[in-house]
KEKOL-987206 format. One line per 5 residues: number of its first residue (from 0); their letters; for each residue y, x, z of C-alpha. Coordinates in steps of 0.05 Angstrom, whole numbers, plus 5000, padded with zeros to 4 digits. Each point is the difference from the previous one (the first is absolute). Example, Ala and Ser with C-alpha at 12.3 -4.5 7.8 and 13.67 -1.06 7.14 Angstrom:
0	as	4910 5246 5156 ~ 5069 5027 4987 $
This chain:
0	xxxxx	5013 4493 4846 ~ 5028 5046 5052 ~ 5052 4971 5051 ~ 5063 5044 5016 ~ 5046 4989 5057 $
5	xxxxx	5075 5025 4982 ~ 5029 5030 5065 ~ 5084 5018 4995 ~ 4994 5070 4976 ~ 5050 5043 5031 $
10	xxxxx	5003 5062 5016 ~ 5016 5049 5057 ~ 5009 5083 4985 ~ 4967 5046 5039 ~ 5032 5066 5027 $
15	xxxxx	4967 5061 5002 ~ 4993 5036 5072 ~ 4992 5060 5021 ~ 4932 5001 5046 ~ 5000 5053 5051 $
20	xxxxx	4948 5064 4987 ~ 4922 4985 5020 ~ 4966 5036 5050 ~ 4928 5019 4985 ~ 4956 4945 4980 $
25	xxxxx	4936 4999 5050 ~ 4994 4961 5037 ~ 5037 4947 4956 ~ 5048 4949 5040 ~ 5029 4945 4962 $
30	xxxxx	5067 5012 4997 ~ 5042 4966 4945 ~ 5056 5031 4963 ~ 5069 4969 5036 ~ 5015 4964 4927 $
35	xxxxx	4981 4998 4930 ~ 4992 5071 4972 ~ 5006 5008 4929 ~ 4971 5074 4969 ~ 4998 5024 4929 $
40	xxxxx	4944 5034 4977 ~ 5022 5034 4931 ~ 4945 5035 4987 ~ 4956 4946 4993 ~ 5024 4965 4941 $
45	xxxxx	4997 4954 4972 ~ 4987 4966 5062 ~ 4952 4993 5056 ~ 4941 4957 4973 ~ 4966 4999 5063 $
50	xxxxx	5010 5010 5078 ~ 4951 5002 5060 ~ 5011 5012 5071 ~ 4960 5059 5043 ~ 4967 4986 5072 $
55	xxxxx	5058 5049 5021 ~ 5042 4949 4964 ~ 5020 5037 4955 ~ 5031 4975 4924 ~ 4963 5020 4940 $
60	xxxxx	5023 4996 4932 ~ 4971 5004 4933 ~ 5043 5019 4935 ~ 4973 4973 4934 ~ 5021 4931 4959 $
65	xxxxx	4943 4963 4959 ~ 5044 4997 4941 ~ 5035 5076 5009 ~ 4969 5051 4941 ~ 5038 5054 5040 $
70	xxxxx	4957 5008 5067 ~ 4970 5067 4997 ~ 4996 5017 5069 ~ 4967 4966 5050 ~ 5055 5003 5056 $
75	xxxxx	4997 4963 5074 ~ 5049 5010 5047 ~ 5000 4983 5088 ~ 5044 4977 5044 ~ 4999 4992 5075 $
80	xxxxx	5004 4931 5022 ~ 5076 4994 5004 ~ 5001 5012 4919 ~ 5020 5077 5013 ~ 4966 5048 4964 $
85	xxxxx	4936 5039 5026 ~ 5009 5068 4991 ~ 4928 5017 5025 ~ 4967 4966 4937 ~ 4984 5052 4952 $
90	xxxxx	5058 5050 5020 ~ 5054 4954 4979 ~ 4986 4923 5001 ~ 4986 4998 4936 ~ 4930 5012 4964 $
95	xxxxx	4996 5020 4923 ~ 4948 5013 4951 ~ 4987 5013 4928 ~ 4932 5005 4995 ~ 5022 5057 4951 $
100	xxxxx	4927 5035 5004 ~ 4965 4942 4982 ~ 5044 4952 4943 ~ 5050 5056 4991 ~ 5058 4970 4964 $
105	xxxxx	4979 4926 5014 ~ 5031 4940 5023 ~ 4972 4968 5061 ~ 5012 4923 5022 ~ 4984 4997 5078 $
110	xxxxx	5000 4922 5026 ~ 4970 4999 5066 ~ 4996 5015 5067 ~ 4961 5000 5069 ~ 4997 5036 5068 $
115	xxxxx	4930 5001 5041 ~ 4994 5004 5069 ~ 5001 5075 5010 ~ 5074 5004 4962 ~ 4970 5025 4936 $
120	xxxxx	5041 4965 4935 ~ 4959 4968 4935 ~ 5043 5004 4929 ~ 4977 4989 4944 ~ 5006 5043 4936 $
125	xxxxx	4998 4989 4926 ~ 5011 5051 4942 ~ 5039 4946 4945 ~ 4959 5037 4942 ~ 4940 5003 5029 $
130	xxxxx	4976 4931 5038 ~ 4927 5035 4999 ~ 5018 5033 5064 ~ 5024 4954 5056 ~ 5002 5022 5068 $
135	xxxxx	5026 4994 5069 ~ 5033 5052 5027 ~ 4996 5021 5089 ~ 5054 5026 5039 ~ 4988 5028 5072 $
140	xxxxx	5040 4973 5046 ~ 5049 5058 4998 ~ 5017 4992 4927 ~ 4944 5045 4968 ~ 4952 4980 4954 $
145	xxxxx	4935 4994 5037 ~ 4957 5064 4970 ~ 4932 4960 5027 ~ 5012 4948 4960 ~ 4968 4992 4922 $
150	xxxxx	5028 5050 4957 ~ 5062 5041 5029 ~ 5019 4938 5038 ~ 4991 4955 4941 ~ 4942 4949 4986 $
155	xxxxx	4997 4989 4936 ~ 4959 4940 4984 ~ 4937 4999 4933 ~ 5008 4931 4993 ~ 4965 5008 4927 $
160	xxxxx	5059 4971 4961 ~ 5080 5001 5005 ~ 5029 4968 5066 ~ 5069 4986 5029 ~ 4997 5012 5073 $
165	xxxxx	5054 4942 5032 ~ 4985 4987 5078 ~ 4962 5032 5056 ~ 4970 4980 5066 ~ 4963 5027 5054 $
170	xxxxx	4949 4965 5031 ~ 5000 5014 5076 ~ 4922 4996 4996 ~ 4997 5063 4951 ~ 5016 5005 4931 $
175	xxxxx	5058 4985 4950 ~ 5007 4948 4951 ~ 5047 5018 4944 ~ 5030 4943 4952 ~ 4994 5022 4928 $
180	xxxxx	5012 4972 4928 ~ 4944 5019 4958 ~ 5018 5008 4934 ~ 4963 4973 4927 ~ 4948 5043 4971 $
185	xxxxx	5004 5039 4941 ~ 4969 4974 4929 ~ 4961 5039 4956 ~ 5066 5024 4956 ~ 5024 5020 5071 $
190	xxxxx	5046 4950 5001 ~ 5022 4986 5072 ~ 4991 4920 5025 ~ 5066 4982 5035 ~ 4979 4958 5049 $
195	xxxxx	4991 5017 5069 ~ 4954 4960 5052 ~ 5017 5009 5077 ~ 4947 5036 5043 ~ 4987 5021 5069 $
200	xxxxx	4967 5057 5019 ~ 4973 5023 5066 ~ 5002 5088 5015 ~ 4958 5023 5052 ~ 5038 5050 5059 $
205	xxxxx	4994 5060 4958 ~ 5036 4970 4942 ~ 4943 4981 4949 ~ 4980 4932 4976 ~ 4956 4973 5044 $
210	xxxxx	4947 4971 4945 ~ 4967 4944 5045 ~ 5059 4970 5002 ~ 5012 4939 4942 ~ 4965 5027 4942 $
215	xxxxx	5010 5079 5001 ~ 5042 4994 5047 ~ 5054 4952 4968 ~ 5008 4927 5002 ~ 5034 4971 4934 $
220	xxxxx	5039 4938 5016 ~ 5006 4952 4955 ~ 5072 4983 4986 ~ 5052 5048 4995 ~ 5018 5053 4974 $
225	xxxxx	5009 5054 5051 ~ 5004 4987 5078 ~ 5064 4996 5045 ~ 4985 5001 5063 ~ 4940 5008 5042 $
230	xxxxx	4984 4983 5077 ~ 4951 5004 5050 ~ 4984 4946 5052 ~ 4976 4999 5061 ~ 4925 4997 4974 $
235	xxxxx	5014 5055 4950 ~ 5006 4955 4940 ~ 5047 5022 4950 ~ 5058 4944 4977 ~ 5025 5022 4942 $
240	xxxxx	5044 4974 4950 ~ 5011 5012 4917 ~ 5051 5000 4952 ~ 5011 5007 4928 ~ 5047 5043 4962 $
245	xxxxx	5010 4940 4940 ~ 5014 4931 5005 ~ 4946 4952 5002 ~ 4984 4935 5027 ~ 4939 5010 5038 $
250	xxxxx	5019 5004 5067 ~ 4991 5060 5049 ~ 4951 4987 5059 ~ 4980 5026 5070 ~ 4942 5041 5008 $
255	xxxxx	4949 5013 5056 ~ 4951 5047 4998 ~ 4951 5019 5053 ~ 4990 5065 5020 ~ 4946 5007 4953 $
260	xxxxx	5044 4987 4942 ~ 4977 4925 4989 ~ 5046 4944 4987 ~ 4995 4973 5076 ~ 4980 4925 4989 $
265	xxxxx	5034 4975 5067 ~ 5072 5013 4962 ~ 5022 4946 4947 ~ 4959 4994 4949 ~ 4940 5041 5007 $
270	xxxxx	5052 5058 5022 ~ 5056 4975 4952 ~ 5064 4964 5030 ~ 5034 4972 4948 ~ 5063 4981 5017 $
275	xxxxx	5045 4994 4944 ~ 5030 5077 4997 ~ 5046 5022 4944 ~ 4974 5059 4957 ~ 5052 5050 5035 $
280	xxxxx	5001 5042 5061 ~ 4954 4972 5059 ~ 5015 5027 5071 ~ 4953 4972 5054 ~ 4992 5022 5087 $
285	xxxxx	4962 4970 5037 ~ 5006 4970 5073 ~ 4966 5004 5062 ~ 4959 4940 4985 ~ 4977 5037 4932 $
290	xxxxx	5046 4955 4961 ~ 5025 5022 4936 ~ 5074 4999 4982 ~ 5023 5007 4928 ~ 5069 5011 4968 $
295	xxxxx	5026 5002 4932 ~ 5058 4973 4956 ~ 4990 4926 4976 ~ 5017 5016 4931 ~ 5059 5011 4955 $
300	xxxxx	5003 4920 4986 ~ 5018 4990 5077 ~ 5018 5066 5027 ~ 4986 5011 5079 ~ 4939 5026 5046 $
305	xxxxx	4945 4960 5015 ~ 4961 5017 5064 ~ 4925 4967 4999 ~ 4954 4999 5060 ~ 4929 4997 4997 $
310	xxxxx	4955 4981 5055 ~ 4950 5059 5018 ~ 4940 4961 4955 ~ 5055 5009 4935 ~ 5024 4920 5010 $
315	xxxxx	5079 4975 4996 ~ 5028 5007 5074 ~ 5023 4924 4994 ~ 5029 5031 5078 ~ 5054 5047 4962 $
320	xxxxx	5053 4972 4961 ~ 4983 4939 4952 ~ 4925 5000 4977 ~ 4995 5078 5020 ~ 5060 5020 4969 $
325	xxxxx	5073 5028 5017 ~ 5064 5035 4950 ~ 5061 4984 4989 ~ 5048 5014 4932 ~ 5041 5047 4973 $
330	xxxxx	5053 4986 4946 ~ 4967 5056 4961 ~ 4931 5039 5009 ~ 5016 5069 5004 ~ 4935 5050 4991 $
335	xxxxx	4931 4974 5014 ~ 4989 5046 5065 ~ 4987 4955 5069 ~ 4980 5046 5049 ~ 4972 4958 5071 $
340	xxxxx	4981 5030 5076 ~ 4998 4961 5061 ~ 5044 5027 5047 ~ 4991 5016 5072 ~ 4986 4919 5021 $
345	xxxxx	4956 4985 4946 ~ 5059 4960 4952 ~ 4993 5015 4924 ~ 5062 5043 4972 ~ 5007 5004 4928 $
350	xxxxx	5042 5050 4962 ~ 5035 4992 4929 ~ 5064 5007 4967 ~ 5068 4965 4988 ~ 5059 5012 4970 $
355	xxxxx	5051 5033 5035 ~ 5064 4971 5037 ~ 5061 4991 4969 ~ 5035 4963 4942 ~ 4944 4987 4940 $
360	xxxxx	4963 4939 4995 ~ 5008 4963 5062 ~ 4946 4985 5039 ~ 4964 5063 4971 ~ 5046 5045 5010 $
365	xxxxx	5024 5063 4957 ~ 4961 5005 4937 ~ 5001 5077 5001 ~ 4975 5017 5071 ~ 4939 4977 5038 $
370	xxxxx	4979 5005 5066 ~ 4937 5003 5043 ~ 4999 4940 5032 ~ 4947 4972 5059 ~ 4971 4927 5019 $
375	xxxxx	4960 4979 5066 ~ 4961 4939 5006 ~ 4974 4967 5064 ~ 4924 4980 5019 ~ 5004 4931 4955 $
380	xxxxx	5044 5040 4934 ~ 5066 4980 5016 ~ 5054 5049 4986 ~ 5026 5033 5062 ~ 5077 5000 4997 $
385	xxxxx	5014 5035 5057 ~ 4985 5060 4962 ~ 5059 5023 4961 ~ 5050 4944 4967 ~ 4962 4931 4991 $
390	xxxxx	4928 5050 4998 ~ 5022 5046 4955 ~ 5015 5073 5019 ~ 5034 5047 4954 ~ 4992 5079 4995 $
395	xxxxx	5051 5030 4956 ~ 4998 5069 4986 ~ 5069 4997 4978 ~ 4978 5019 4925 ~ 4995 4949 4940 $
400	xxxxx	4924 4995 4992 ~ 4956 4999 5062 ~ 4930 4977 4990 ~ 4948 4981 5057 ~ 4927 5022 4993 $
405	xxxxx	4960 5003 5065 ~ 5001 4973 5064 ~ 4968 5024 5062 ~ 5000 4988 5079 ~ 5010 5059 5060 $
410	xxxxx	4964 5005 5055 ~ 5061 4978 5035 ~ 5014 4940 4960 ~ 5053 5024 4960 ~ 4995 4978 4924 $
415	xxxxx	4995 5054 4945 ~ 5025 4986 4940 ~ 4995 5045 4935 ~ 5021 5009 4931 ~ 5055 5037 4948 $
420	xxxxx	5067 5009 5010 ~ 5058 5013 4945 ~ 5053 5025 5034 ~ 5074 5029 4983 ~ 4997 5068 4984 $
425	xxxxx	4919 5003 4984 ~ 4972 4986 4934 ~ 4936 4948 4998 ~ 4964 4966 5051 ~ 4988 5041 5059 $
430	xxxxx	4948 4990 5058 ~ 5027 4959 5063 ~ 4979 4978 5068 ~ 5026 4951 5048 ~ 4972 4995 5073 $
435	xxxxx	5028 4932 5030 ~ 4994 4980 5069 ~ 4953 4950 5026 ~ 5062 4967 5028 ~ 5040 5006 4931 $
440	x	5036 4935 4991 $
């Protein structure tokens, strides 16, 4: 059974700033924004599902929802390190695509994100009527799709059957590993099998499945339905972690795999870590010491986060909270979404939402608003409270719905924080940002 610590939650209300303009990136000095700096991003709605940081330091964030039917662009959008726009990223700040030569007409769900080394950005694409054709799209690092890469700037993967594509990760060695959700074959009336079975698969430089990796390339996992998150140590191993889109009792391990795509038998159980995970959303980071963090909710029957640290050979940090583990309650779980980075000293911050301030149902708040809302914990798992009110902070938007997706860390230590944002005067969610400080209290 999982052990939750209930901090006082409070609250405190961040203020938008206004940063002063950046000067031109390179070299890049770290130079925080002088407070919390809150930006809408209304073309990327619903909201941002996913946000990574440039070696200019640079913001990047990707539009898309997993659950949105209405995505038909792919759209990212930059911002300098102070949360202001970049104007010199594709003409405008923002990048958009319909892919109208290809799926003309179609909706597209896009669901993940990375940046490699030379500034060029990974998302991934999927036409909604079509999960045949998976593929990963390449931006250069000015905002235009990268013509040398696959088709038109678009790899679009032959995995031999229909696929989800939900995480990506470079390997600093070479390579890519993409997260997918392979889904049920046909039967002979052409029926389609619903279930889906979680799979890794490993794409060469150029984009193509690189075939000696796994079997054809691809490693099936085998519990799961699709994969959440993936990793890369320091050994290039790949951590990755599952989830499944229906309730079930089986619960949702830790994965290693080598870099040949082999369950790594140095992690858990013959490369399986099972430590007691719920069937919904699993974040995981890793540390220096190629420890693996995981966050997710605790489940509906005692709402809060539950933080779990794993030693780097997949065993319960008995070091970090009690018996590995660290969380605290809510009154109420709100979403399933716990987004986790370390921050500039190496302390685990975990995002999620609240409800917002004011009258409503006492400790959590107004039952029509919720907020983005931000935990730290120190080196042994205990809540930090010197960050915001008793170790909660609170970003309000100043709307009635806000709702936290991603997290992410600058090069100057500030903490990134993304999501949607319904605001007065704006119908729906809309993309937001928040660039905090590292000396945010």
């Amino acid at each position: 059974m999982h052990k939750l610590v209930l901090p006082a939650v409070l609250s405190t209300l961040l203020v938008a700033t206004t940063a002063p303009a950046a000067a031109d990136d390179p070299p890049y000095e770290p130079t925080p924004p002088p407070g919390p700096v809150e930006k809408l991003l209304p073309k990327l709605k619903p909201l941002v599902q996913a946000v990574a940081v440039d070696s200019q330091g640079r913001i990047v964030a990707l539009g898309g929802s997993r659950t949105s039917s209405r995505n038909k662009p792919l759209k990212l959008a930059r911002l300098l390190a102070d949360g202001q726009r970049d104007v010199a990223f594709s003409g405008n700040g923002t990048f958009k695509t319909s892919f109208k030569d290809a799926f003309s007409g179609d909706t597209f769900i896009h669901d993940a994100l990375a940046i490699d080394t030379e500034d060029r950005i990974y998302a991934t694409v999927e036409p909604q009527a079509t999960s045949e054709h998976v593929g990963l799209v390449r931006l250069l690092a000015d905002g235009t799709l990268d013509s040398s890469w696959g088709t038109d700037g678009v790899a679009w993967l032959d995995l031999g059957r229909e696929a989800h594509l939900t995480a990506v990760a470079l390997n600093p060695a070479g390579g890519i590993l993409v997260g997918l959700a392979l889904v049920g074959d046909r039967d002979e009336a052409g029926e389609e099998d619903p279930a889906e079975q979680a799979a890794v698969a490993y794409l060469d430089g150029e984009g193509a499945l690189d075939t000696i990796y796994g079997t054809d390339g691809t490693t099936t996992l085998p519990v799961g339905d699709r994969v959440d998150d993936i990793r890369i140590d320091s050994q290039g191993r790949a951590v990755v972690s599952t989830w499944n889109l229906r309730s079930t009792d089986d619960d949702m391990p830790i994965y290693r795999l080598l870099p040949s795509g082999e369950l790594d038998p140095g992690f858990g159980d013959e490369g399986t870590a099972d430590w007691g995970g719920f069937y919904v959303d699993q974040e995981i980071v890793l540390d220096a010491e190629d420890r693996v963090i995981v966050t997710t909710t605790s489940g509906r029957s005692n709402p809060g986060v539950l933080v779990t640290r794993l030693t780097a050979d997949g065993k319960p940090d008995e070091s970090y909270g009690g018996e590995g583990e660290a969380g605290f309650a809510l009154p109420r779980q709100i979403g399933t979404d716990v987004p986790v980075t370390l921050d500039g000293e190496g302390r685990v911050v975990v995002g999620y939402n609240v409800r917002g301030e004011g009258e409503g149902d006492g400790r959590g708040g107004n039952r029509r608003s919720t907020d983005f809302a931000l935990t730290r914990f120190d080196a042994d798992g205990a809540v930090d409270e010197t960050l915001g009110e008793d170790g909660l902070l609170r970003i309000d938007f100043r709307g009635q719905k806000d709702r936290i997706a991603a997290l992410a860390t600058g090069l100057d230590g500030s903490l990134i924080a993304a999501g949607g944002a319904r605001v007065p005067g704006r119908r729906g969610l809309k993309g937001a940002v928040v660039v905090i400080p590292p000396d945010a209290e």
